[in-house]
Each structure stands twice: as structure tokens, then as C-alpha cells.
C-alpha positions as CSV (number, residue, x, y, z in Angstrom):
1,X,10.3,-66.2,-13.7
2,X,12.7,-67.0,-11.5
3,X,12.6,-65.8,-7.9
4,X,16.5,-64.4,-7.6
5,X,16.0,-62.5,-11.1
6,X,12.3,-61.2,-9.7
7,X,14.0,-60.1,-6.4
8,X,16.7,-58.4,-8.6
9,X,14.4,-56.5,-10.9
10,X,12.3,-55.3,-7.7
11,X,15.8,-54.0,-6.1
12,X,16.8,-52.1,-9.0
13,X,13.3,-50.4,-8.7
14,X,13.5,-50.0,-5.3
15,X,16.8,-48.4,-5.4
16,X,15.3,-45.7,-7.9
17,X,13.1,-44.4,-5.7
18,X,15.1,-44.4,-2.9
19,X,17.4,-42.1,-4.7
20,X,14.9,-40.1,-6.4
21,X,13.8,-39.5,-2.6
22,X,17.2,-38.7,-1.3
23,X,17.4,-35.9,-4.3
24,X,14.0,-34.6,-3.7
25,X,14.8,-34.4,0.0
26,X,18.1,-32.6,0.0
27,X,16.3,-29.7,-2.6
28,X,13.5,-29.1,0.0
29,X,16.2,-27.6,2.3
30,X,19.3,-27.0,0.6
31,X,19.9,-25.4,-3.1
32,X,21.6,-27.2,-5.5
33,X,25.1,-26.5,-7.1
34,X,25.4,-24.8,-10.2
35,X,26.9,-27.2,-11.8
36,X,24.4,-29.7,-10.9
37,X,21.4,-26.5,-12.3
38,X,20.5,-28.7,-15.2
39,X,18.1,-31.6,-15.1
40,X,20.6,-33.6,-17.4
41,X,23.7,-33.5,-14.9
42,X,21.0,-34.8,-12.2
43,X,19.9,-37.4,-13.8
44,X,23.5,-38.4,-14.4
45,X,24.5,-37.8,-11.4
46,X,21.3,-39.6,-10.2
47,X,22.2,-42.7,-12.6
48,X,26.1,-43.3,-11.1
49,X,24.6,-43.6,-7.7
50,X,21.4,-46.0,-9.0
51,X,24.1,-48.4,-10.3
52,X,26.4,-48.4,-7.0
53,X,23.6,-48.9,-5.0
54,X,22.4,-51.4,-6.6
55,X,25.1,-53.5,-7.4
56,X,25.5,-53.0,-3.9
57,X,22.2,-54.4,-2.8
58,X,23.0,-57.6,-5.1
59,X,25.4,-58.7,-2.7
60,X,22.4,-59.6,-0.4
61,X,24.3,-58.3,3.0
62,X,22.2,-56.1,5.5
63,X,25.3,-54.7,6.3
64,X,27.1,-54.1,3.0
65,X,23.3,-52.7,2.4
66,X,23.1,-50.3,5.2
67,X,27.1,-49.4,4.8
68,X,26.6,-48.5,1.2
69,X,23.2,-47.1,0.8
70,X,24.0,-44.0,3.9
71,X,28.1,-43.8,2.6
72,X,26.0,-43.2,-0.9
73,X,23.4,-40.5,0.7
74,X,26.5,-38.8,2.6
75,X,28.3,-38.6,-0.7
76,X,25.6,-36.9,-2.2
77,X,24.5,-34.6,0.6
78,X,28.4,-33.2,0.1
79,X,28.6,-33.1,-3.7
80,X,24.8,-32.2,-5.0
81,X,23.7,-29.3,-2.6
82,X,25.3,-26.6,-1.1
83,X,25.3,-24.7,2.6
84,X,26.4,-24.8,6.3
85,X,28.0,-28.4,6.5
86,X,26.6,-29.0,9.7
87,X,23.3,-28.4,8.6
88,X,23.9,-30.5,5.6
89,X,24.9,-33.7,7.8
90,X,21.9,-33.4,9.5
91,X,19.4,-33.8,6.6
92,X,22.1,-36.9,5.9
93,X,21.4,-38.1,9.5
94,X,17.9,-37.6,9.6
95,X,17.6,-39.4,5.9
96,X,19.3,-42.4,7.3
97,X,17.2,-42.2,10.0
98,X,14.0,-42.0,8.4
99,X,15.3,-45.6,6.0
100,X,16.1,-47.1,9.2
101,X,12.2,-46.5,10.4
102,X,10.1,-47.5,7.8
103,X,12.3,-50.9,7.5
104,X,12.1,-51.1,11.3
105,X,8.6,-50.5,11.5
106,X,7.1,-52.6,8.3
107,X,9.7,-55.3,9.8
108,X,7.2,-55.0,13.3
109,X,4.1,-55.1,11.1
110,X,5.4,-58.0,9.2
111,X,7.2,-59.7,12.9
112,X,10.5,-60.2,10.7
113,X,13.5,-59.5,11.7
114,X,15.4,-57.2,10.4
115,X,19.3,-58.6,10.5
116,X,18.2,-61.4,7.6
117,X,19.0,-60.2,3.9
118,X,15.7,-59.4,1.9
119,X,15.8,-61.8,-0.6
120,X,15.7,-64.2,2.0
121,X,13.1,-62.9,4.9
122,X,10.1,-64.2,2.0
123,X,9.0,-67.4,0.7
124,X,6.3,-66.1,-1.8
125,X,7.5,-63.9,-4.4
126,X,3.9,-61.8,-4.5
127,X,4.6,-60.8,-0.7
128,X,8.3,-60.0,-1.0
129,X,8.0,-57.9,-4.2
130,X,4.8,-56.1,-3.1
131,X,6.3,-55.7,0.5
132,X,9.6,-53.6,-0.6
133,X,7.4,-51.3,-2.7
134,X,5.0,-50.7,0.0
135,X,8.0,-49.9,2.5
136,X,9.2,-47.6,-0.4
137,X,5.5,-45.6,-0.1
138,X,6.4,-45.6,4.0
139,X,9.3,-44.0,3.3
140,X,8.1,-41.6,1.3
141,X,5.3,-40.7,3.7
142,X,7.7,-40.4,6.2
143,X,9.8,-37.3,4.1
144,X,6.4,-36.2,3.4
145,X,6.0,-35.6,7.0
146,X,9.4,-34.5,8.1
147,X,9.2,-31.5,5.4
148,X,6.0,-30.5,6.2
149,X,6.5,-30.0,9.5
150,X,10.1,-28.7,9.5
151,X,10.4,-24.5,10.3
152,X,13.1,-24.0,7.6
153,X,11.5,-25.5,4.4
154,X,9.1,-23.5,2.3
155,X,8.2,-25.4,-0.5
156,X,5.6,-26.9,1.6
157,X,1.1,-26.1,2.2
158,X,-0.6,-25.2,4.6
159,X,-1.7,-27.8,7.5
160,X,-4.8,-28.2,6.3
161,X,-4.6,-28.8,2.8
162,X,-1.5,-31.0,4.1
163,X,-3.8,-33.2,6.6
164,X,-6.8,-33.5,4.0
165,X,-4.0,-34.9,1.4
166,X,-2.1,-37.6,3.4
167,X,-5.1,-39.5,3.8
168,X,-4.6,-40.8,0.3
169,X,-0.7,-42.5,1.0
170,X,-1.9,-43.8,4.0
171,X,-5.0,-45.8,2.9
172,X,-3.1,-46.4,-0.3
173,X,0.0,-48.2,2.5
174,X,-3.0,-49.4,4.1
175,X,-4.2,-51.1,1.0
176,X,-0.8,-52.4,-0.3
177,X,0.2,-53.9,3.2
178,X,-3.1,-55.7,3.5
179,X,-3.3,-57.0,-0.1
180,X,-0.7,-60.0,0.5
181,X,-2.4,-61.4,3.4
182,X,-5.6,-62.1,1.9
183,X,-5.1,-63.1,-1.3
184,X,-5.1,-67.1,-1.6
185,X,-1.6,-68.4,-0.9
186,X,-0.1,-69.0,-3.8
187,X,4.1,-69.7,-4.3
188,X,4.4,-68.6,-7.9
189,X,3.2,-65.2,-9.3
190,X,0.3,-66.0,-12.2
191,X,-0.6,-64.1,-14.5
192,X,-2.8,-61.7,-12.6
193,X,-0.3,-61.4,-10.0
194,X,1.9,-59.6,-12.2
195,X,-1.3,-56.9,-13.3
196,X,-1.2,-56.6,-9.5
197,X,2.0,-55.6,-9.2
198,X,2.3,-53.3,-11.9
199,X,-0.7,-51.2,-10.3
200,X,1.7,-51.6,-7.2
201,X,4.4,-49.5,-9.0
202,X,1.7,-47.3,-10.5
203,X,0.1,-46.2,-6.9
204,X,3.8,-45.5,-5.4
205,X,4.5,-43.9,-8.3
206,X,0.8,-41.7,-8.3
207,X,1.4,-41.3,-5.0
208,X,4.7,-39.4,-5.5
209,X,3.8,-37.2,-8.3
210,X,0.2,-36.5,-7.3
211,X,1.7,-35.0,-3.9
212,X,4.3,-33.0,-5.6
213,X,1.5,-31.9,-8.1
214,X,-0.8,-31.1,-5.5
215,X,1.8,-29.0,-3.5
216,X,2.6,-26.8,-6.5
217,X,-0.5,-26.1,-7.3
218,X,-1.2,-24.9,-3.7
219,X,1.7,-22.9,-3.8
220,X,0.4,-21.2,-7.7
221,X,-2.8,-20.2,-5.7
222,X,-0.8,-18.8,-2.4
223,X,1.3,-16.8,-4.5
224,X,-1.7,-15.6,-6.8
225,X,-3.5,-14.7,-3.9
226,X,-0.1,-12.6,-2.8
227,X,-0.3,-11.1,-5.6
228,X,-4.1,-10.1,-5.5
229,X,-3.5,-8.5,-2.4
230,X,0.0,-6.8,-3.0
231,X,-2.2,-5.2,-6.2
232,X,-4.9,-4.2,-3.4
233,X,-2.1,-2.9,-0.9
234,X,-0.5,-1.2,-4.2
235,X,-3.7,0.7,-5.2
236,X,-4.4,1.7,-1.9
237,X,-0.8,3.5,-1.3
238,X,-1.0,5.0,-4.8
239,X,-4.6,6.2,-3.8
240,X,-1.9,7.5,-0.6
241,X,0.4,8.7,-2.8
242,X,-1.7,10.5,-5.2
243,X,-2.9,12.5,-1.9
244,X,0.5,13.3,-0.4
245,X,1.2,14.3,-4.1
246,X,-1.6,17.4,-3.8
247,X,-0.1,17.9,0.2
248,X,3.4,18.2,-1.5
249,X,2.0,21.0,-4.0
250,X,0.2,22.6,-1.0
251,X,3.3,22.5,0.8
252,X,5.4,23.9,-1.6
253,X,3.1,26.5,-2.9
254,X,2.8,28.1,1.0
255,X,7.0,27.9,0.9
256,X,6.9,29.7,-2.4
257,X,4.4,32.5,-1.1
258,X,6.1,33.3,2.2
259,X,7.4,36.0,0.7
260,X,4.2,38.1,-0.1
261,X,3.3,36.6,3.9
262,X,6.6,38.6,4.8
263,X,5.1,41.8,2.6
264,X,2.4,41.7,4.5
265,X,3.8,41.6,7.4
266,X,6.2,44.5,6.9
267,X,2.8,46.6,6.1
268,X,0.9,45.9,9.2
269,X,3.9,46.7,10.6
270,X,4.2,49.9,9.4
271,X,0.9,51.0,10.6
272,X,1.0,48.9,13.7
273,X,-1.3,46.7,13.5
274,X,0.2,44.0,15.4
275,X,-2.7,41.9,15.9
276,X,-3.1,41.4,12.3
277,X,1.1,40.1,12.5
278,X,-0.1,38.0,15.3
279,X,-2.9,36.2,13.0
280,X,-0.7,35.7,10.4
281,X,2.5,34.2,12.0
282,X,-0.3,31.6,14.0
283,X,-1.5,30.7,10.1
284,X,1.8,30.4,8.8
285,X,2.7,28.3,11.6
286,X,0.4,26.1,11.6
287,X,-0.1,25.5,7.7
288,X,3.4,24.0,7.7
289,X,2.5,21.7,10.6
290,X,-0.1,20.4,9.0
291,X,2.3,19.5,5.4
292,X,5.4,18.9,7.8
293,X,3.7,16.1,9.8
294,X,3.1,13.9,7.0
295,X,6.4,14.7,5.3
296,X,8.8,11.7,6.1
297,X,11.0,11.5,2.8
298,X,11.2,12.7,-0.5
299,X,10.1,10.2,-2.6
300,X,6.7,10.5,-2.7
301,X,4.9,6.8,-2.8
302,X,7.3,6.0,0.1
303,X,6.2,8.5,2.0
304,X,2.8,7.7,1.4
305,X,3.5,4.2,2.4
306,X,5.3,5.3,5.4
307,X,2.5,8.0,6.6
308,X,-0.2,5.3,6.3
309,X,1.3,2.5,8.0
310,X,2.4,5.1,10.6
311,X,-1.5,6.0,10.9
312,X,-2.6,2.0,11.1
313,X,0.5,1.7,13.6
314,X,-1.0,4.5,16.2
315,X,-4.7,2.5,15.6
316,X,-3.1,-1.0,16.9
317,X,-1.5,1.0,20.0
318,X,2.2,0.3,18.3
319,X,4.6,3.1,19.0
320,X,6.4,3.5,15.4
321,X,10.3,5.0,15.2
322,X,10.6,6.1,11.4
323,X,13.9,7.4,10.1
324,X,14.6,8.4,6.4
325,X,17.8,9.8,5.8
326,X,18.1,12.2,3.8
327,X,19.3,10.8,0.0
328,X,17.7,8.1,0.4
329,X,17.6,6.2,-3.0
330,X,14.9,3.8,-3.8
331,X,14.3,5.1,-7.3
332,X,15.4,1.9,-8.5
333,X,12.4,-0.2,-7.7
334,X,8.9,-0.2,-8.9
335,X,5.9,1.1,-6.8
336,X,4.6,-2.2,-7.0
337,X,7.7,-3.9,-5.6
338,X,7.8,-1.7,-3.0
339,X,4.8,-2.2,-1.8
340,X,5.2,-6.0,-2.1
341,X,8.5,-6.2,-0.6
342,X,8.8,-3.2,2.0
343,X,5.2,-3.5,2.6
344,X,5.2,-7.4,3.5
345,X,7.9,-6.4,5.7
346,X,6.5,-3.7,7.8
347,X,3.3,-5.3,7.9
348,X,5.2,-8.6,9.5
349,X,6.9,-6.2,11.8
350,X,3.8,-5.0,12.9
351,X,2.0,-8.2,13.5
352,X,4.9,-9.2,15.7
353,X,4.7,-5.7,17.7
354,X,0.9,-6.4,18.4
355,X,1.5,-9.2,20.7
356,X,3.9,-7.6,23.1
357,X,2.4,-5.1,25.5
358,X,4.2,-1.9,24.2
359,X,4.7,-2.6,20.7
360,X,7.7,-1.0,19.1
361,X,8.3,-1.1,15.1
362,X,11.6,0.9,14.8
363,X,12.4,1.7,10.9
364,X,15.7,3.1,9.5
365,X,15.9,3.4,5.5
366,X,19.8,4.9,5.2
367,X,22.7,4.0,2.4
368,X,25.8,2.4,2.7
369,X,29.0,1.8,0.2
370,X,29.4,5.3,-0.9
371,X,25.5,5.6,-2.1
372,X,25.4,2.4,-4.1
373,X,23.6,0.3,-1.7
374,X,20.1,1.1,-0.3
375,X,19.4,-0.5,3.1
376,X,16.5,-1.2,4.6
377,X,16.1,-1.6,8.6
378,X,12.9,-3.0,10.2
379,X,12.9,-4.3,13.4
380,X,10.4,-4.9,16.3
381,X,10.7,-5.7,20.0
382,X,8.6,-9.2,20.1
């Protein structure tokens, strides 16, 4: 096969990954515009910009290259994903960037420079077609590694499962990059060349989907394991709740029988026994400390939530503001939510509060827009 047609090919290739990269890139940080929500408009979208590029990269000019390829990423940073614009140019900058290194640092490996067009740095069509799919796996590890490490994306594991996983794209680039140079030398690809270089294409490929495989299937067992133990947290505050429910009764009934207290009272008072009026006002007082204490709000499972974590707040030496005002509406949710949402809230708050030296948690559950939007308020002071 001819070499020109065999560079071609491999460029047309090349340029689908590097776009399928750019897309996957942008998503990790930025979400995607509705009219872009379907997998159909991407992959059309995706398409136009496969052909310009690479009708582009026939023209065999570094510069056109480099001109075309990051006006191509910019245009699609603006057009495909949405958010700050600033922050958006960035991820463009930093994409460019990261192109820019794996050429400049395969280009060191290889001691090539980097101003000559592609097509022409090689003399053996094995090396050259191996060598831009290889950089294409560099590049990839490179994203890999920016995304992993960046603070704002979450689609990402944890730094373990992370470092026990990259092993495998870097001994596969080790394994690529090595592959050329000690083989015979050999001008024209035979026939087991070309099997070669099809398992080329098959390891970037693997590579690629086995990591974004890998990384959702971490992510099914985090949030499984969130779930496990919001359903823990959730039968513990409706064990709470069941108990405030009795206190509530309690509560209630002693309101409901102040009256015959009051009866009594007038009686002892009549024969003036004041001692006896004595031991009953101390009772009465202190029975409705004892309900009042744990009484934060009205809605029962809330309040059970709010007593306990006040309770593991005062064990971890973290001083706790609560305030509920009154009306506050959280009917709407499900137990459960609330103890996933609110809960993983107030237990983050409290983590942060444990590492300063006077913890503070300060709470405020209030409504706002005329009663028709429940807000909730945690802050702490780390």
C-alpha cells in the first residue's frame, strides 16, 4: 500500500480520537447543551469537526495543523458545553496544552524535531503509523491525569484505585514505543505488520474504554456504599424518631393534664398545705424540661435528626447553634432523603468543625418567597 495513502488512513484515525478526547474532556468539567443532550447531535456534531480536521491535517503543515486543530477545540469548547467562559477557555488552554506535550515529549523520546510535517519526520511506515497512535495513548494518559487530579471534577476514583489502574496505559505506551525499535528493519509493512498494527488500534482503543469502564464501575460501588449507609443513618434516626415520637406524647399528655395539676393545687391550697404546692410546681417544672430540651421543631424525624446530631456534636467538643423557625416546611421530602441529603450535610459540617480548636456548626432551617421555598443553612467556622 502506498505510503501517502497509509499516512492518510492513520491521520483520519488519529484525528478521531483526538476529538473523541476533546469531547470526553470538556464533559468531565462542564455540562453539555441541551441541544447537544442526545448522543445523535454529538456524534454529528463530532463528525463535522472529524472532517475539518482532517482535511486540515492533509495539508501536511505543522502550522496549518496546530492553527486548525486548537481554532477547532476553541470552537467547540464555545458551542458543545456550557458555563463561566473564563472557565471554559481554560479547559481549551490546558487541552492545547496537553497536545502540545505528548507531541513535544514523544518528539524527545524519538530526538525528532518537531517543526517537520509528520508524514515526513519517518522513513519506515511501521514506525510512523505505530508512532502517532502511541502519542494518541500519551495523550490520553495525560487527560487521564489532569482529571484525576483536578478539585472541580467528580466523575473521577479514588487515588488508589486510580494509581493501581494507570499502570496498565503506561506499560501498554511502554510496550507500543518500544515495539518499533526492535523489530528487524524492514521499509515496507508485510503481512504481519499490518496484524501488528491492528492490535495497535485495539490497545488504544482497550485502553480508553477499559478506563472509562473501570471508573464507572467504581463510582456504582461508591454510590452503593452511600446508599448502604444513608439506609443505616436512615434506620438509626427513625429508631430517633420513633423515640421523640413517645417524648412528643409524653409531652403533650403532661400539657393536657395541667389542668387537674392546677386542681390540685387550688386544694392544697385551701387547706394550706404549701409544701405539698411546692412539690408539685418543682415536678411540673421539671417534666417539661426534660420534653422541652429535646424539642427543636415540629416535624418529628427532623427533630430526631437534629436532637441526635446535637448529642454527637457536644461528644466531639463542637459547640452547635440550631435554629428552626417556626413553619418550617419540609413535608415535601422523604425521611430517607432527608437523611441522605441534610444528614450528609451536617455530618460534612461537622467534620470540618472538628479540626478547628472551638468547633462551631451554626444551623438555620427558615422559608423564603412567601412559604414556597424551604431553605436550608449550614455553616461551620473551619
Amino acid at each position: 500500500m502506498n505510503y501517502e495513502v497509509l499516512y492518510n488512513l492513520c491521520m483520519v484515525v488519529s484525528t478521531v480520537v483526538e476529538i473523541y478526547l476533546a469531547f470526553d474532556f470538556y464533559k468531565a468539567f462542564h455540562s453539555i447543551r441541551s441541544i447537544f443532550s442526545k448522543t445523535s447531535s454529538q456524534i454529528f456534531l463530532g463528525l463535522i469537526i472529524v472532517l475539518v480536521n482532517v482535511f486540515i491535517n492533509l495539508q501536511n503543515s505543522s502550522l496549518y495543523n496546530f492553527l486548525g486543530t486548537t481554532s477547532l477545540y476553541l470552537l467547540l469548547c464555545i458551542i458543545f458545553v456550557e458555563g463561566n467562559i473564563l472557565s471554559r477557555i481554560f479547559h481549551w488552554l490546558l487541552l492545547v496544552v496537553v497536545g502540545m506535550s505528548a507531541e513535544m515529549i514523544f518528539s524527545c523520546l524519538l530526538q525528532i524535531s518537531t517543526e517537520d510535517a509528520t508524514n515526513k519526520i519517518f522513513n519506515n511506515e511501521f514506525v510512523m503509523i505505530s508512532s502517532i497512535i502511541t502519542m494518541k495513548l500519551l495523550e490520553f494518559i495525560l487527560l487521564m491525569i489532569i482529571k484525576q487530579v483536578s478539585q472541580i471534577n467528580v466523575k473521577k476514583v479514588s487515588a488508589k484505585v486510580f494509581a493501581s489502574f494507570i499502570l496498565i496505559p503506561i506499560a501498554t505506551f511502554g510496550i507500543m514505543f518500544l515495539i518499533p525499535y526492535i523489530r528487524d528493519v524492514r521499509k515496507t509493512l508485510s503481512s504481519w505488520d499490518i496484524v501488528l498494527l491492528l492490535f495497535y488500534l485495539l490497545l488504544l482503543t482497550g485502553n480508553i474504554i477499559l478506563f472509562y469502564v473501570f471508573t464507572r464501575y467504581s463510582q456504582m460501588l461508591e454510590e452503593r456504599m452511600l446508599q448502604q449507609l444513608s439506609k443505616v443513618r436512615y434506620e438509626e434516626r427513625k429508631h430517633s424518631y420513633d423515640k421523640a415520637g413517645v417524648l412528643d406524647e409524653q409531652y403533650k399528655e403532661r400539657i393536657h393534664n395541667i389542668k387537674y395539676y392546677m386542681k390540685q393545687i387550688g386544694i392544697y391550697l385551701e387547706g394550706g398545705q404549701y409544701r405539698k404546692i411546692a412539690d408539685i410546681l418543682s415536678e411540673l417544672q421539671l417534666g417539661i424540661y426534660k420534653e422541652e430540651k429535646d424539642l427543636i421543631c415540629s416535624n418529628r424525624f427532623l427533630n430526631a435528626l437534629l436532637v441526635d446530631y446535637r448529642g454527637v456534636a457536644k461528644k466531639n467538643h463542637v459547640q452547635v447553634d440550631i435554629f428552626v423557625e417556626a413553619g418550617f416546611n419540609i413535608e415535601f421530602m422523604k425521611e430517607i432523603d432527608v437523611t441522605s441529603i441534610l444528614g450528609n450535610l451536617l455530618d460534612n459540617a461537622m467534620e470540618a468543625a472538628k479540626k478547628c480548636e472551638k468547633g462551631l456548626v451554626s444551623i438555620a432551617l427558615y422559608m423564603e418567597n412567601s412559604g414556597s421555598l424551604s431553605v436550608c443553612r449550614i455553616e461551620n467556622n473551619a
